[in-house]
N, CA, C and O atoms as CSV, one atom per row, in Angstrom:
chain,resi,resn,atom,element,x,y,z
A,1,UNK,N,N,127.749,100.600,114.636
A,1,UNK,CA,C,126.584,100.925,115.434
A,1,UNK,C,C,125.359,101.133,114.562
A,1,UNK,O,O,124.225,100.988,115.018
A,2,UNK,N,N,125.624,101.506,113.181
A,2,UNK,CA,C,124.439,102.287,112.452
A,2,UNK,C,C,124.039,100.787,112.174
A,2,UNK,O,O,122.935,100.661,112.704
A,3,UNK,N,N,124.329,99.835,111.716
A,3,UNK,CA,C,124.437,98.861,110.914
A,3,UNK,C,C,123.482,97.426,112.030
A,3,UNK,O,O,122.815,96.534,111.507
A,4,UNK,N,N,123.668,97.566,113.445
A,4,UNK,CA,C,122.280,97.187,114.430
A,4,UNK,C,C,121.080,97.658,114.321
A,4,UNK,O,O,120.053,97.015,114.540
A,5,UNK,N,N,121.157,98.952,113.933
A,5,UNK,CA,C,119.917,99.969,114.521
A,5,UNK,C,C,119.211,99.556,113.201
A,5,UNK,O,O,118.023,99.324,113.423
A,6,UNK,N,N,119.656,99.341,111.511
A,6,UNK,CA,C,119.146,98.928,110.818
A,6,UNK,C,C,118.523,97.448,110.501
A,6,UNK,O,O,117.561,97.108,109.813
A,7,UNK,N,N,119.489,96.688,111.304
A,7,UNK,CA,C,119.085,94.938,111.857
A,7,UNK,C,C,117.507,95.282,112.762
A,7,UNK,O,O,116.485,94.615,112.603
A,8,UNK,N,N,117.636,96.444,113.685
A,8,UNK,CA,C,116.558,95.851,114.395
A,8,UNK,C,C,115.368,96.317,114.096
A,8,UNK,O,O,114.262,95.813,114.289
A,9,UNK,N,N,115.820,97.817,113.366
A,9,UNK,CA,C,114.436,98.390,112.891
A,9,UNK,C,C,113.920,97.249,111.609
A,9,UNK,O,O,112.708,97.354,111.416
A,10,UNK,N,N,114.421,96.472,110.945
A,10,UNK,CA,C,113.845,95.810,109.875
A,10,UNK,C,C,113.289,94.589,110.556
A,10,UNK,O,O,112.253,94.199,110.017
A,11,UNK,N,N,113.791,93.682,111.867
A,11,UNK,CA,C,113.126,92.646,113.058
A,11,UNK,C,C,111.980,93.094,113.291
A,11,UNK,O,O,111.012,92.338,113.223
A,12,UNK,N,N,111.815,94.664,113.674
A,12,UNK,CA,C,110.591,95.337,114.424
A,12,UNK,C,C,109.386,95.182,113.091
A,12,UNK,O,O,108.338,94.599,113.370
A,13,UNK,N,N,109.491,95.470,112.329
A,13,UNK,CA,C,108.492,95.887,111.312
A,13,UNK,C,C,108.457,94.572,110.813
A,13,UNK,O,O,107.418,94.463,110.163
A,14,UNK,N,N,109.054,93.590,110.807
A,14,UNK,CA,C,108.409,92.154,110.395
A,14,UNK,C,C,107.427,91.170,111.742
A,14,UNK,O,O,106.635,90.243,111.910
A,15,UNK,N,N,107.926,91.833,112.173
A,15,UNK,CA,C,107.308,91.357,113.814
A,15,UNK,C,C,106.351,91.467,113.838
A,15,UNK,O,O,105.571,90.517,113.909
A,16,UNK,N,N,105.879,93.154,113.770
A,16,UNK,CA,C,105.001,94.085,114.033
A,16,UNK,C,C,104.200,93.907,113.006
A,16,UNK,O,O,103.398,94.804,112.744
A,17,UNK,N,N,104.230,93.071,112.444
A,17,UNK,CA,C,103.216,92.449,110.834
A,17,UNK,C,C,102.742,91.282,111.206
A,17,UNK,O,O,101.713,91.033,110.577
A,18,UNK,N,N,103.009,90.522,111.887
A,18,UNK,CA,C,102.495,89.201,112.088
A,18,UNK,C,C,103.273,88.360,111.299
A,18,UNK,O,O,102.726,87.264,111.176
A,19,UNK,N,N,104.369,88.450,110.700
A,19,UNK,CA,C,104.674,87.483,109.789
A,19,UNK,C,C,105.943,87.502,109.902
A,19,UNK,O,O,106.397,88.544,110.374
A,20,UNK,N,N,106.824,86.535,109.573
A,20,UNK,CA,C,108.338,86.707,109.545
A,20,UNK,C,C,108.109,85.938,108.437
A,20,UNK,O,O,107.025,85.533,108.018
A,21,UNK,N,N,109.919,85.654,107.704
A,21,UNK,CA,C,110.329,84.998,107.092
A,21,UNK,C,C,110.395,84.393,106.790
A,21,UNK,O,O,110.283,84.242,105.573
A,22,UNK,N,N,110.834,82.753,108.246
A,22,UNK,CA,C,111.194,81.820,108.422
A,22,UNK,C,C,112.629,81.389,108.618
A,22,UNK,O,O,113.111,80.262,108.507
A,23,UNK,N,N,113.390,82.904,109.035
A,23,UNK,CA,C,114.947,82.931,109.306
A,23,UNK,C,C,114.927,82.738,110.729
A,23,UNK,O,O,113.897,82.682,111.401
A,24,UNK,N,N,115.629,82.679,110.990
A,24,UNK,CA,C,116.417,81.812,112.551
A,24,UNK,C,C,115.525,82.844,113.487
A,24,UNK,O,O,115.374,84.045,113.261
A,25,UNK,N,N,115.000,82.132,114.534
A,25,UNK,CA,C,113.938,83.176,115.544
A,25,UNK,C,C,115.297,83.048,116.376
A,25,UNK,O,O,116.135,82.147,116.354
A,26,UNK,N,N,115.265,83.981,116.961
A,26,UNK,CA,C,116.726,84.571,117.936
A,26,UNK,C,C,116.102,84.019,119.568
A,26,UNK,O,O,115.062,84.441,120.072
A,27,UNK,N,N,116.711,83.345,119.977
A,27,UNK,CA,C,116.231,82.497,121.065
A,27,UNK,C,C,115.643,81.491,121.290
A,27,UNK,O,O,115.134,81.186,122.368
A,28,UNK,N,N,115.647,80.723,120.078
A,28,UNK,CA,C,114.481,79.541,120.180
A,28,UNK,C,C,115.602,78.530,119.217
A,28,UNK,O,O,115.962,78.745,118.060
A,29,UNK,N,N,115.896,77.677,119.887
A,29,UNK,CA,C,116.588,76.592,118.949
A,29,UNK,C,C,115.975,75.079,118.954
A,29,UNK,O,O,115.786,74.667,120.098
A,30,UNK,N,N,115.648,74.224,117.983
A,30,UNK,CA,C,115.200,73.551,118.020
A,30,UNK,C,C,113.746,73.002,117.213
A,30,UNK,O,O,113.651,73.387,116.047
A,31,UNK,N,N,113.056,72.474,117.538
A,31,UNK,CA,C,112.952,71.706,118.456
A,31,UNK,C,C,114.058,70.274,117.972
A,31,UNK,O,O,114.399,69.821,116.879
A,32,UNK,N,N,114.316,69.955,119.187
A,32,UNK,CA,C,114.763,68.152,118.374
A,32,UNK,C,C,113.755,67.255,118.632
A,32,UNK,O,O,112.619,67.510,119.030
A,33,UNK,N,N,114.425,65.790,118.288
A,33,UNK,CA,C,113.232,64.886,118.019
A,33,UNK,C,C,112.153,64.638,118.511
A,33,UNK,O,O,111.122,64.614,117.838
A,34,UNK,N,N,112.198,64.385,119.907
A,34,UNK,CA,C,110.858,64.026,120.577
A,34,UNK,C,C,110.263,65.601,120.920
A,34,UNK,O,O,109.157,65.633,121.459
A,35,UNK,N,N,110.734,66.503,120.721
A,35,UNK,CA,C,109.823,68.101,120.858
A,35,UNK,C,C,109.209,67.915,119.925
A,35,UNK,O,O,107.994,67.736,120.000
A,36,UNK,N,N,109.779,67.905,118.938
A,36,UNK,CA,C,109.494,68.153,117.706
A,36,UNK,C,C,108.064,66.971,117.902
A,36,UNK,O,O,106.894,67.284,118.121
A,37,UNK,N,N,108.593,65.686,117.751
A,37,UNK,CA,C,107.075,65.120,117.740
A,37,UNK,C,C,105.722,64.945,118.201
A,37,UNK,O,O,104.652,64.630,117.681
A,38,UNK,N,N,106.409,65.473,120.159
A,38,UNK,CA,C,105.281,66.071,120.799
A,38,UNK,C,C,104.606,67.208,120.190
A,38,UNK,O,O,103.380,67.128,120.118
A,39,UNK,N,N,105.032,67.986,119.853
A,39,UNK,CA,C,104.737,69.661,119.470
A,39,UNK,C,C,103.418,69.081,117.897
A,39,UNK,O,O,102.254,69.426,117.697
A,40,UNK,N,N,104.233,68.229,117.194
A,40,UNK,CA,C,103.347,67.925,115.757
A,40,UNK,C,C,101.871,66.984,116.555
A,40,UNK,O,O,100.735,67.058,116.088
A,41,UNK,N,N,102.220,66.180,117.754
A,41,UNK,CA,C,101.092,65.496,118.097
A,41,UNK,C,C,99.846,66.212,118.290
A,41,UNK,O,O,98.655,66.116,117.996
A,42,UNK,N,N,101.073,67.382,119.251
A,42,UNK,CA,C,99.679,68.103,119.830
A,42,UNK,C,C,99.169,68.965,118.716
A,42,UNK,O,O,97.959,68.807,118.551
A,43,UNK,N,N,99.648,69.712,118.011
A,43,UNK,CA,C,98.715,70.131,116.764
A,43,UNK,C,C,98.081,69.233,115.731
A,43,UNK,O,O,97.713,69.692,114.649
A,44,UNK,N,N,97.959,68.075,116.020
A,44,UNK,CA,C,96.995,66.844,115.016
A,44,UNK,C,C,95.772,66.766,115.856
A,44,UNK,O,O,94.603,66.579,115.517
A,45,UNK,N,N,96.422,66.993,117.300
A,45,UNK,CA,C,94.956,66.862,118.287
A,45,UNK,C,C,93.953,68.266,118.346
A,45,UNK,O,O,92.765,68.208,118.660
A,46,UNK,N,N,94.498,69.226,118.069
A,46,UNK,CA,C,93.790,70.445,117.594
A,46,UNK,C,C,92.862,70.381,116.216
A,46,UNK,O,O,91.653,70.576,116.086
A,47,UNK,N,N,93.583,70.136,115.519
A,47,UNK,CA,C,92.798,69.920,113.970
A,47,UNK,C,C,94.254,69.428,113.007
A,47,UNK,O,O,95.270,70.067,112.734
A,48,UNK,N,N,93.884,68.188,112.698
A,48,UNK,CA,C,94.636,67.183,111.774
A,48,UNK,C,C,95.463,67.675,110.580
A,48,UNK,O,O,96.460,67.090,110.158
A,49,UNK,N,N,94.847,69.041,109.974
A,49,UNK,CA,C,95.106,69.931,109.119
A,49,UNK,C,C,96.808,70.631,109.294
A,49,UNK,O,O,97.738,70.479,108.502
A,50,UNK,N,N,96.810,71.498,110.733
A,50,UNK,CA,C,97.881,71.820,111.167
A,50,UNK,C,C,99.314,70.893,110.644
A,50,UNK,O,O,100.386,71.477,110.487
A,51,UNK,N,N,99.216,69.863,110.480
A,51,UNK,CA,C,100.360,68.946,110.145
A,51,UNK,C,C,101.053,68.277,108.734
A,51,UNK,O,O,101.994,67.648,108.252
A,52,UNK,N,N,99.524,69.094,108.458
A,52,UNK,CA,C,100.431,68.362,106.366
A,52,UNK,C,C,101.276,69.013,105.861
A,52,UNK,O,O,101.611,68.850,104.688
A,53,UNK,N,N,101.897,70.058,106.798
A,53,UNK,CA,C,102.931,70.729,105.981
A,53,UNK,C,C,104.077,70.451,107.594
A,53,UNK,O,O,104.268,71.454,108.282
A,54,UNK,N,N,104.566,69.457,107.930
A,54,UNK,CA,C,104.949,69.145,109.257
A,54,UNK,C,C,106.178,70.407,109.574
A,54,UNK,O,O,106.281,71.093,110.590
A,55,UNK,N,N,107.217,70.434,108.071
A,55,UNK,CA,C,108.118,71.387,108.826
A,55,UNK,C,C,107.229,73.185,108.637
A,55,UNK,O,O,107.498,74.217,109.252
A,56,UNK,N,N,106.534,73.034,107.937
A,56,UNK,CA,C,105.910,74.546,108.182
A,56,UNK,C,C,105.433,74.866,109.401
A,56,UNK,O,O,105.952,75.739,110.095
A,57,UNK,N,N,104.418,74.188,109.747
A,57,UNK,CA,C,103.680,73.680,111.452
A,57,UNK,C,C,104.976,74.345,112.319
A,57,UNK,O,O,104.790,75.309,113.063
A,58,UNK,N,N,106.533,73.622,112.112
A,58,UNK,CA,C,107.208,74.009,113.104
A,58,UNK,C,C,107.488,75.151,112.869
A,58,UNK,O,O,107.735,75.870,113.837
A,59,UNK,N,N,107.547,75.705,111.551
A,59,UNK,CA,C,108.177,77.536,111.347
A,59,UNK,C,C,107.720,77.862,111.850
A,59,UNK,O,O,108.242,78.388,112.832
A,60,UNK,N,N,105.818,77.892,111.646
A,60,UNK,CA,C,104.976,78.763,112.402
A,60,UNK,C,C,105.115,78.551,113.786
A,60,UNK,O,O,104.685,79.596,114.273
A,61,UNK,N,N,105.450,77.838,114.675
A,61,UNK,CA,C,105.283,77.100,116.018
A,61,UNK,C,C,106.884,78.193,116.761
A,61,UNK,O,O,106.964,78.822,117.816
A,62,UNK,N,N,107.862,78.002,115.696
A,62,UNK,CA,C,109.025,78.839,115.766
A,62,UNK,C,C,108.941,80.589,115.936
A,62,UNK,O,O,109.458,81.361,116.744
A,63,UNK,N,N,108.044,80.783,114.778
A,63,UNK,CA,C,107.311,82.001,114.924
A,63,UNK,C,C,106.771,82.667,115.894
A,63,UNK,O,O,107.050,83.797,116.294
A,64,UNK,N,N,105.739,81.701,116.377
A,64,UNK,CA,C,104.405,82.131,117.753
A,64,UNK,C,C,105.797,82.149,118.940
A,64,UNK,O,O,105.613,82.705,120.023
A,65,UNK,N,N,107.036,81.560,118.653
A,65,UNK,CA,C,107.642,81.842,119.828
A,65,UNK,C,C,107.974,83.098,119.796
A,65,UNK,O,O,107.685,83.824,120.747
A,66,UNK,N,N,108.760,83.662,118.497
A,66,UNK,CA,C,109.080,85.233,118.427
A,66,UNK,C,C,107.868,86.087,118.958
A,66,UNK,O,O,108.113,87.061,119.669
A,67,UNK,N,N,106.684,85.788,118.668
A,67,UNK,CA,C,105.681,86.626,119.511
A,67,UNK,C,C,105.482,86.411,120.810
A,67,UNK,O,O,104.594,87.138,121.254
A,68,UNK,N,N,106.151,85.416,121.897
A,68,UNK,CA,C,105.749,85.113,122.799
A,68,UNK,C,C,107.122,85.769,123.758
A,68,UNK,O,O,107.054,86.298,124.867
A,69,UNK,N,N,108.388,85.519,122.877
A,69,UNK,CA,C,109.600,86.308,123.404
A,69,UNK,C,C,109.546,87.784,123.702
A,69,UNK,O,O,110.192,88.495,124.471
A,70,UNK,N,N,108.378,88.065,122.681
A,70,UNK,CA,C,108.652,89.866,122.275
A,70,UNK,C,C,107.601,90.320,123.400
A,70,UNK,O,O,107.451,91.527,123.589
A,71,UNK,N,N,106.745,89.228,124.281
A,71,UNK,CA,C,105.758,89.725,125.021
A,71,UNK,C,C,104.242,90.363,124.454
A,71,UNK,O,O,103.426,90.925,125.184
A,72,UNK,N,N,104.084,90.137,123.015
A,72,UNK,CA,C,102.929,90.509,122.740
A,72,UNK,C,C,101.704,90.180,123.183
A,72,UNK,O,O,101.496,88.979,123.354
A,73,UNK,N,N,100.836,90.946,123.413
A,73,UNK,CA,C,99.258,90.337,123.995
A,73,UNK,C,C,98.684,89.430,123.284
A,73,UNK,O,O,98.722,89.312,122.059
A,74,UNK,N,N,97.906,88.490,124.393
A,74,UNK,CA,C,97.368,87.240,124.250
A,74,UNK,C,C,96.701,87.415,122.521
A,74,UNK,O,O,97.092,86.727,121.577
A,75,UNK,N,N,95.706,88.425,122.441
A,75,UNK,CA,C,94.997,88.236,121.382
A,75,UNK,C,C,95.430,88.646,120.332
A,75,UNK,O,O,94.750,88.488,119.318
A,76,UNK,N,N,96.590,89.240,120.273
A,76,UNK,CA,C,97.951,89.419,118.960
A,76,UNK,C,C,98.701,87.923,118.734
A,76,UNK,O,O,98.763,87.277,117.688
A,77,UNK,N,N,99.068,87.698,119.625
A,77,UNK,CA,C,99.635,85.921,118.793
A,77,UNK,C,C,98.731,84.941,118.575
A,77,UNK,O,O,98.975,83.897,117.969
A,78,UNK,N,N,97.094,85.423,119.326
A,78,UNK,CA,C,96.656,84.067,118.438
A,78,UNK,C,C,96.185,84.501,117.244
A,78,UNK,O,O,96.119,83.704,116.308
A,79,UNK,N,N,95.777,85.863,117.092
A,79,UNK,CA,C,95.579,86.261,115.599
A,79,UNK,C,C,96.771,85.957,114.700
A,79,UNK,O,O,96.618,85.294,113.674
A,80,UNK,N,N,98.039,86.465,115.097
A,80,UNK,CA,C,98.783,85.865,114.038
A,80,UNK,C,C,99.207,84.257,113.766
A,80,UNK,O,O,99.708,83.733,112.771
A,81,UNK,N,N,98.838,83.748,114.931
A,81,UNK,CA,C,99.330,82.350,114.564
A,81,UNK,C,C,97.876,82.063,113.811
A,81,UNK,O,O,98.114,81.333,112.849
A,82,UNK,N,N,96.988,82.254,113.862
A,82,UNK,CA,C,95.521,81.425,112.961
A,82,UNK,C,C,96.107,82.815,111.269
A,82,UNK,O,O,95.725,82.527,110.135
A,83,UNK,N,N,96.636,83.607,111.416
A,83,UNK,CA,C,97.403,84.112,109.593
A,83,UNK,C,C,98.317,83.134,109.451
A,83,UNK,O,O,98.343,82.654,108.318
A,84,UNK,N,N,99.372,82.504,110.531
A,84,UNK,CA,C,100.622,82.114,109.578
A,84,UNK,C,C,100.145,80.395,109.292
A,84,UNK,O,O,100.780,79.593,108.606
A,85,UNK,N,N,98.600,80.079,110.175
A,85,UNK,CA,C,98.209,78.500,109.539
A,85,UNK,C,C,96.956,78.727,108.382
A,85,UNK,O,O,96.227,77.763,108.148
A,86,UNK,N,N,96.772,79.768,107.808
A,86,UNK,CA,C,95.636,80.193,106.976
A,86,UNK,C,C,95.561,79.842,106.028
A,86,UNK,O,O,94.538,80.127,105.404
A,87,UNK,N,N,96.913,78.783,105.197
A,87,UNK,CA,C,96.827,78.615,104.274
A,87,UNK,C,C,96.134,77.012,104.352
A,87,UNK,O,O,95.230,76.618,103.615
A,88,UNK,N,N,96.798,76.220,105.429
A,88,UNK,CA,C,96.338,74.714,105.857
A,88,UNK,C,C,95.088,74.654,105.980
A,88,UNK,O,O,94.265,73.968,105.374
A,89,UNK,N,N,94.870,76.057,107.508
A,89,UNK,CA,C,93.382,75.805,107.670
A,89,UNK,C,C,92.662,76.883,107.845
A,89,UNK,O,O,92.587,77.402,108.958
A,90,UNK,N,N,91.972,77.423,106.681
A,90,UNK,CA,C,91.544,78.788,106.763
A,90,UNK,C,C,90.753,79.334,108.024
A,90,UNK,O,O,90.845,80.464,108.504
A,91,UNK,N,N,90.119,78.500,108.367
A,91,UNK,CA,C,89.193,78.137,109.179
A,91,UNK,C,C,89.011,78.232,110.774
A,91,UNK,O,O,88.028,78.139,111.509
A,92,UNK,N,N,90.963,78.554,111.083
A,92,UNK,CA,C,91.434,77.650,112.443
A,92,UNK,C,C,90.864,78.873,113.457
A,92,UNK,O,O,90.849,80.103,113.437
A,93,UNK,N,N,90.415,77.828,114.329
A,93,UNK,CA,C,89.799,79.047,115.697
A,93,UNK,C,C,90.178,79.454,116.601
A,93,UNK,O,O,91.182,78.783,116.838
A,94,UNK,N,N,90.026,80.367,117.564
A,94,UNK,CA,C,90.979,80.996,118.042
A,94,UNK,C,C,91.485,79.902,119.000
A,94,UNK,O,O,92.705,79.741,119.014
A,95,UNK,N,N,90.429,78.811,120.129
A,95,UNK,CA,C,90.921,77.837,120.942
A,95,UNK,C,C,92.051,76.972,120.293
A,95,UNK,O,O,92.688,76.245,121.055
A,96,UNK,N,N,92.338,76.977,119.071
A,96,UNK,CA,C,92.874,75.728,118.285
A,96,UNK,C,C,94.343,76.401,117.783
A,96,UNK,O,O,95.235,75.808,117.177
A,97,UNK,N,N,94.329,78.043,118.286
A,97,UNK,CA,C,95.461,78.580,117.680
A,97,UNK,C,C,96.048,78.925,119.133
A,97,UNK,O,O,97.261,79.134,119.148
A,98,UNK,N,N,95.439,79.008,120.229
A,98,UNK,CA,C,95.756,78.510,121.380
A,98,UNK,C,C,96.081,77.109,122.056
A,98,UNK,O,O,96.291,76.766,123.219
A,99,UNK,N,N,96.043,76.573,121.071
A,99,UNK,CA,C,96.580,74.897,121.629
A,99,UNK,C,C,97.834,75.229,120.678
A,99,UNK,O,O,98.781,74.993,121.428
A,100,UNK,N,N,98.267,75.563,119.690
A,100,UNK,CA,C,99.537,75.646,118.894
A,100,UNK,C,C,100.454,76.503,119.973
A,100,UNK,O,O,101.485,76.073,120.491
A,101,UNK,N,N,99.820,77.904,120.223
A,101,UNK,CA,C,101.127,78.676,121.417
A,101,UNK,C,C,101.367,78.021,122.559
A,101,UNK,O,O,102.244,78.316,123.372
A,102,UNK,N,N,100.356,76.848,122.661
A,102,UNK,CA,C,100.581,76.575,124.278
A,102,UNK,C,C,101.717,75.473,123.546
A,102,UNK,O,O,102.856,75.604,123.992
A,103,UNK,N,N,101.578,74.612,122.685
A,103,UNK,CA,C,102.121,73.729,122.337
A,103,UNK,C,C,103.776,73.993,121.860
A,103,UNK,O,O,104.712,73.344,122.326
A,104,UNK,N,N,103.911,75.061,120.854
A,104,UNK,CA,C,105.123,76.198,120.715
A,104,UNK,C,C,105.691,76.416,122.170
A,104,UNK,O,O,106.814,76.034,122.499
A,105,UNK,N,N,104.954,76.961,122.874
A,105,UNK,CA,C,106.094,77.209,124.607
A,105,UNK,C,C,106.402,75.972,125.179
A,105,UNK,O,O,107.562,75.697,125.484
A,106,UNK,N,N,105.261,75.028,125.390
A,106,UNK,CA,C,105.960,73.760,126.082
A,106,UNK,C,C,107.115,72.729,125.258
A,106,UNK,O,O,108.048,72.130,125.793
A,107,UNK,N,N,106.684,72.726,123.590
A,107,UNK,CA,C,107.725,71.876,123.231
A,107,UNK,C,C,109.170,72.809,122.115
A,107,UNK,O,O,110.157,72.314,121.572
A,108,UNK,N,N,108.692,74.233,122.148
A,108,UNK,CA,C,109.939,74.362,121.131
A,108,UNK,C,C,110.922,76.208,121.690
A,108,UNK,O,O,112.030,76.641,121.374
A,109,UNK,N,N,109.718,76.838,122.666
A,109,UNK,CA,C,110.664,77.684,123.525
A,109,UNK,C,C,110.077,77.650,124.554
A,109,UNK,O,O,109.228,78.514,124.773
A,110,UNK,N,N,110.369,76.570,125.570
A,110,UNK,CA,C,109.960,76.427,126.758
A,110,UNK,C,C,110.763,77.569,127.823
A,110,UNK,O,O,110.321,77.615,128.971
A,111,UNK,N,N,111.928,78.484,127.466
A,111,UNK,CA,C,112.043,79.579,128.316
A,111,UNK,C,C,111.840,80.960,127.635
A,111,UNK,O,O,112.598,81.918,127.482
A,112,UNK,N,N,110.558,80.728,127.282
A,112,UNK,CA,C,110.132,81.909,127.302
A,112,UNK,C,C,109.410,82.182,128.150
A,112,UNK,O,O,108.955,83.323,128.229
């Protein structure tokens, strides 16, 4: 029992940072092929940038789902999703980090 409570308190506080790992998001499997390529299209149509790192794009895309599972407010996942693309595109705006979550729910955890 002790040995959960330490699993989840260490989930909570990476969460609660905006940032994870890049270890397995708990509910989100995937994407496969054609998600996957829809999901990269639609972030080329946001800003072209989003995609030069294609499997990072999906961590982060994997990510914005853990914030979207956990129910966080609108203007908490797009702040963290424009930190976890900051390195591609320092730049990215908030509409453009809103085309990535919309893009994350429709092609890689569509039941959330």
């Amino acid at each position: 029992m002790e040995i959960n409570s330490t699993v989840s308190t260490a989930t909570t506080s990476s969460a609660d940072s905006g940032t994870d790992d890049g270890a397995e998001v708990p509910g989100v499997s995937g994407p496969d092929g054609p998600h996957r390529r829809a999901y990269l299209q639609t972030l080329e149509t946001a800003d072209q940038r989003l995609t030069a790192d294609p499997d990072e794009a999906v961590d982060n895309g994997r990510n914005g789902c853990l914030d979207i599972l956990r129910h966080k407010p609108g203007p908490t996942q797009i702040g963290n999703m424009q930190r976890r693309f900051s390195t591609q595109v320092p730049d990215l705006n908030p509409a453009a980090a809103q085309t990535v979550l919309a893009a994350a729910r429709a092609y890689i955890c569509p039941d959330a």
